[in-house]
N, C-alpha and C positions, 0 to 999 in steps of 0.2 A: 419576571420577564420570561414570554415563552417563547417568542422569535428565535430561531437559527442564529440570525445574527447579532439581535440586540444581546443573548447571552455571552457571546461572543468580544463584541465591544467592548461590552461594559465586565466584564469577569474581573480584569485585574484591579479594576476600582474599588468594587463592590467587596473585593475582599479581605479590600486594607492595605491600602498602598503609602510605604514611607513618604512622609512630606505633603502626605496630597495627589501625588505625583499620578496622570493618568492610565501610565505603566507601568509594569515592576522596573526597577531597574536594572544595570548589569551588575549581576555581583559576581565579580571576576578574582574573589579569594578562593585560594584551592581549602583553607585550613578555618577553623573557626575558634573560638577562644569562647573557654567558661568562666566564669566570677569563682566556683565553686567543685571542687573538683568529684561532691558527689554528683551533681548533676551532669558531669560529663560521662562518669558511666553510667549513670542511669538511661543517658542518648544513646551510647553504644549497643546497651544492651534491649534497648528498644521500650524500655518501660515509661521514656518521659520522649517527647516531639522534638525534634532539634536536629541538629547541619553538625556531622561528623568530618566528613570528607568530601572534596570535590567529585571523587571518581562515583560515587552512588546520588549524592544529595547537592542541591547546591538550590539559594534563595529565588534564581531566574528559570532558571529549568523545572524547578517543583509547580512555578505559575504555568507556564505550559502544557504540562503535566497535567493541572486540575482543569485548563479549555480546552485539552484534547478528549479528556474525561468525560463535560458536559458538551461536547461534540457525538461523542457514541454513545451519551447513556449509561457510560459504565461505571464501576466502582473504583476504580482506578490506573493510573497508567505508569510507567516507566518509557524515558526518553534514552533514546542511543544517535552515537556519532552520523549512522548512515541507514537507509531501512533495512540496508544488507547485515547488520550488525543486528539489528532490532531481531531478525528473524535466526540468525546466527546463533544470538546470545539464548533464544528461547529454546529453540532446540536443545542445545547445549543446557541450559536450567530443568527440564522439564526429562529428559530422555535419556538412558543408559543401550548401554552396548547389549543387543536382542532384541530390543525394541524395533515393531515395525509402525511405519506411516503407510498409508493411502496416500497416496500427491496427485494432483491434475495433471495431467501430461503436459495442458497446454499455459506454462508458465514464464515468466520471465526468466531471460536466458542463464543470468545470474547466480537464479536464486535453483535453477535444475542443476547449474556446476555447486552449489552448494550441495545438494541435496547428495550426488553422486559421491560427493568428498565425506559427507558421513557416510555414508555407503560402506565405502572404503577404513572406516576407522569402526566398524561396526554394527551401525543402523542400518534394518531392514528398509526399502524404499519400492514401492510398488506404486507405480507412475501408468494413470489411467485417462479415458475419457472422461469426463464430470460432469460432462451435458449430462448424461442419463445415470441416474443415481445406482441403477443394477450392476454398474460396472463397477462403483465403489464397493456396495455390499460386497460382490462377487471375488473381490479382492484381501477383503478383511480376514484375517487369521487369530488365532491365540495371545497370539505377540504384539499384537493392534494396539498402538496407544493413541494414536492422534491421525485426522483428515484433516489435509493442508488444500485449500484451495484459494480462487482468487475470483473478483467479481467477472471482470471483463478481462477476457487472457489479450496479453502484450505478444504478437502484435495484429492475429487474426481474429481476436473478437469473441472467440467462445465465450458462453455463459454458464457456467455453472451451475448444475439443478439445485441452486443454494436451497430452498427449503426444503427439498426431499432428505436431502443430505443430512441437516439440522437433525430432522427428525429420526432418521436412521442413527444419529452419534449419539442422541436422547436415548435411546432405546438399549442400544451395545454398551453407554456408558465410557464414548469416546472423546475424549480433546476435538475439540470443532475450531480450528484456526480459518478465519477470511483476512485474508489480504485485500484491506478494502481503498488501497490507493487508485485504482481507476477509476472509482467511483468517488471517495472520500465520502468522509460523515452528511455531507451534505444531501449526496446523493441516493444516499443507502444506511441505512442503520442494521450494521450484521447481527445485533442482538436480538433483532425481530424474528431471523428465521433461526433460533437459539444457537447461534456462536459459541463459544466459550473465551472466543480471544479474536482482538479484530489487531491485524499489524498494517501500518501507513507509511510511508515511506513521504517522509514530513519536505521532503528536497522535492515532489512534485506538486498537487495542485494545493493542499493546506500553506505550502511558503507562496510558490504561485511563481517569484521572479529569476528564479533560476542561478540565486544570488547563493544561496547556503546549502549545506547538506544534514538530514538530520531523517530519524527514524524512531516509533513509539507501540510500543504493545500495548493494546487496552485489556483489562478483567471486564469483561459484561454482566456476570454475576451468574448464568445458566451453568454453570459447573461445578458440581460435588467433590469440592479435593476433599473431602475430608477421607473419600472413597480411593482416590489414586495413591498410588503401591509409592509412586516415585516422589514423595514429599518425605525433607528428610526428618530427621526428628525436629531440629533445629529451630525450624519453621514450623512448625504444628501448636500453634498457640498465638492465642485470641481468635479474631473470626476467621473460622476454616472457610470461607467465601475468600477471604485475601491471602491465602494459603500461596495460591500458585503465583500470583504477582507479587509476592516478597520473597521468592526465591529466585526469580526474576530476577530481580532486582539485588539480593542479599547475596546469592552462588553466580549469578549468570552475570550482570553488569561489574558485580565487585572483581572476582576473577576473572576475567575477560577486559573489564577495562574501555571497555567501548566506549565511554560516555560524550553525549553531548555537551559542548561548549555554551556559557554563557552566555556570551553574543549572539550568537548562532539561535541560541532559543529565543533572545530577544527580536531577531529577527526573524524567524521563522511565527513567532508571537503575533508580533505585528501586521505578518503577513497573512495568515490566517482571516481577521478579521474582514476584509473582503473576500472573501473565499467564494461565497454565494454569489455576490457580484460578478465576479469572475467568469466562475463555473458556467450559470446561467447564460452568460453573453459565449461562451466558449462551446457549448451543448448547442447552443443556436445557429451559428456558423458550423459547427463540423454538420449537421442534420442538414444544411442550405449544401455544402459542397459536397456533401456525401450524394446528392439528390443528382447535383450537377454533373461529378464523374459517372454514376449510373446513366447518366444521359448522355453520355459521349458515344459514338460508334462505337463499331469492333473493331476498326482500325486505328483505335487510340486507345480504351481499354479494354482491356481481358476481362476482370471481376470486379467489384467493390464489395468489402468487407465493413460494413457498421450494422449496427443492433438497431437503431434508427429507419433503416430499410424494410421494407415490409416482406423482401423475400429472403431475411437471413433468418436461418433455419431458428435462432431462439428471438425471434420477433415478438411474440406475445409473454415468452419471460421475462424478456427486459421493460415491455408496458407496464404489467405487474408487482416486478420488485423496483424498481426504481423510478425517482423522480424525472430524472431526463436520460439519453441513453449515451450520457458522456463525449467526450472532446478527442479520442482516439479514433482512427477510420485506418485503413488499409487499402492500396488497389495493386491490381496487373498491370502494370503496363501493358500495350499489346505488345507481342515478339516481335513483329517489325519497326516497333520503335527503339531508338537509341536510349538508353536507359541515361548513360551521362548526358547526353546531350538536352536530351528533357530537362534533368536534374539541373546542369547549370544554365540551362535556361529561366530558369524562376530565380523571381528578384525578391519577393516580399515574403516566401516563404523561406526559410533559410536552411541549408545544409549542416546538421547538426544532430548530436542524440537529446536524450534527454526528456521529459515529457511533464507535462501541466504547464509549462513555460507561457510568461503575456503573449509572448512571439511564437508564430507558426512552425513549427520545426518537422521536416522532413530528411528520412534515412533510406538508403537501400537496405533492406532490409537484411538478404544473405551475403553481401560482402561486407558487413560491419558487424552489426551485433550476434549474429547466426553464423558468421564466417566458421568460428573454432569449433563448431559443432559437427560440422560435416556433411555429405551433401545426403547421406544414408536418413538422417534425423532429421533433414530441412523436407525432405521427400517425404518422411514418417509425418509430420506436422502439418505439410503442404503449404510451406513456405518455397514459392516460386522466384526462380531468378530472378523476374521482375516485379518482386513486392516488394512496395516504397507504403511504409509509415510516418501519416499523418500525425503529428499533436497539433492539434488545433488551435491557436492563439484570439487575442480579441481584436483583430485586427477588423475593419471596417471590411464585412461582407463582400463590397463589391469589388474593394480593392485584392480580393484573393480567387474571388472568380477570374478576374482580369489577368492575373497573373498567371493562374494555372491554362486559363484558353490560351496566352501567349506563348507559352509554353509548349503546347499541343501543335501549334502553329507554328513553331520553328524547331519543331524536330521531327 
């Protein structure tokens, strides 16, 4: 099968599933039992295949693990509690104290108070433009271990010069992390413009229903650990391609503890499988309303932010790398509208965070997620008082035109 989705579907069948059964099931034991007691350390010690512990391995979460795998193309993945954990726990696996990153300035709010917190405990952190690749180069020092970036920034839409990038981390011999949850596998494959690590954050469009939280680092295979300084002895045996994702997994999920839950994967599992269905009806509606608010006067919006738009400034990179140009949109309100009163004027789009959601979800932008950051940063970024983020749901078209004119109309 080469469909996106038919491998998708059909994965947990095809790969041997108890009883028949079309899905894995939950296997919600933390602990696992030997017949033999060499064979259990032979599992410990990684020479034989087999379920140690809940907190690294476990029978429901390893099936997710191998379709997020055949989602990116890669050689393998590691699942965690939340995608803030997933990117958490990599840092932490991969990175010592002197080490510097390259980071995108323009990143999810989260994962910058992340980045600032290793800051603070020792990590060099150099937080740039990533449209234009000269400003990553122009950044990079001695101490350079890894480029963190992300497809589409949350929540004004920058694109990242991802393949320049690629080929500048090819060159230096740098860690190339994309955070490809705005896009997900569907939309983007980060291995093409050579990655070394794609992080999803499995709670937006791969679950889709807003029901679980869950997060995954994929190995793409473009990365010579055999070459990086920071793999410990430990780990440096069998293929040095799964070098970095068993430490991952072995230093970073074991000691850290992050790990996803088996239901949680079974539903996140399950979720996945429509994903393309999804995405596509969700890509189609944000591109329809994104078109619509561009159409509004200036006395009702100030800007629209989508990559879908032919006047946002990476319009023909988003043509290029990706399939559609995602289910995220941004606008201004104008200044003389009431930003609540807009706000609770919409019925079918709903007041709320969160994003890949069935359901339409809208935020203000600097009094919720941008609040703690301050107004010095929100200005630095050009998040305006009245930018309200779109995630786009599969709601029937016209019923969210409808919505948002009535809206327009009574404030």
């Amino acid at each position: 099968m080469k469909g996106f989705t038919s491998k998708i579907v059909h994965s947990d069948r095809l790969d041997g599933v108890e009883h028949g059964a079309m899905h894995k099931p939950v296997h919600d034991s933390v602990a696992f039992s030997f017949d033999d007691a060499h064979e259990l350390a032979a599992v410990f010690q990684g020479v034989k295949p087999g379920y140690t512990y809940g907190r690294q391995v476990n029978p429901t979460v390893g099936a997710l693990e191998k379709k997020i795998t055949a989602m990116e193309g890669g050689l393998g993945s590691v699942c965690f509690g939340t995608g803030m954990a997933a990117i958490g726990t990599t840092m932490f696996a991969l990175l010592r104290a002197g080490d510097h990153i390259v980071s995108s300035a323009f990143l999810f709010g989260n994962t910058t108070s992340l980045f600032n917190s290793f800051g603070r405990q020792g990590l060099d952190v150099s937080f740039v433009d990533a449209t234009d690749v000269e400003n990553v180069a122009n950044a990079i020092t001695a101490h350079t271990k890894m480029v963190f970036v992300e497809t589409i920034a949350n929540p004004r839409t920058q694109i990242a010069d991802l393949q320049a990038i690629g080929e500048l981390c090819r060159q230096r011999g740098l860690i190339y992390v994309v955070d490809n949850t705005m896009t997900s596998p569907f939309l983007f494959q980060p291995r093409e413009v050579g990655a070394s690590l794609a992080v999803n954050s499995l709670t937006k469009y791969i679950s889709g229903h807003g029901n679980v939280l869950g997060g995954v680092v994929t190995e793409l295979g473009n990365f010579d650990w055999s070459t990086f300084p920071n793999i410990y002895d430990d780990y440096q045996s069998g293929d040095s391609a799964l070098w970095g994702v068993v430490q991952i997994r072995k230093k970073g999920l074991r000691d850290f503890g992050a790990a996803l839950s088996a239901q949680s994967a079974h539903d996140i599992s399950k979720g996945a499988e429509t994903l393309a269905l999804r995405l596509d009806r969700q890509c189609s509606n944000a591109q329809v309303l994104a078109e619509f608010l561009a159409q509004q006067p200036a006395s009702c919006v100030d800007a629209v932010y989508y990559p879908g738009l032919s006047r946002h400034p990476q319009y023909q990179r988003c043509q290029t790398l990706f399939g559609r140009c995602g289910a995220i949109l941004s606008f201004e309100l104008a200044p003389e509208r009431d930003l609540w009163q807009f706000l609770n004027a919409l019925q079918v789009a709903i007041k709320s965070t969160n994003l890949g959601d069935n359901r339409t979800l809208v935020i203000p932008v600097s009094q919720s997620i941008y609040h703690e950051v301050g107004a010095k940063v929100r200005k630095e970024m050009g998040i305006a008082d009245t930018l309200i983020r779109v995630s786009v749901g599969i709601e029937d078209i016209e019923d969210l035109l409808e919505d948002f004119g009535l809206a327009f109309a009574s404030s």
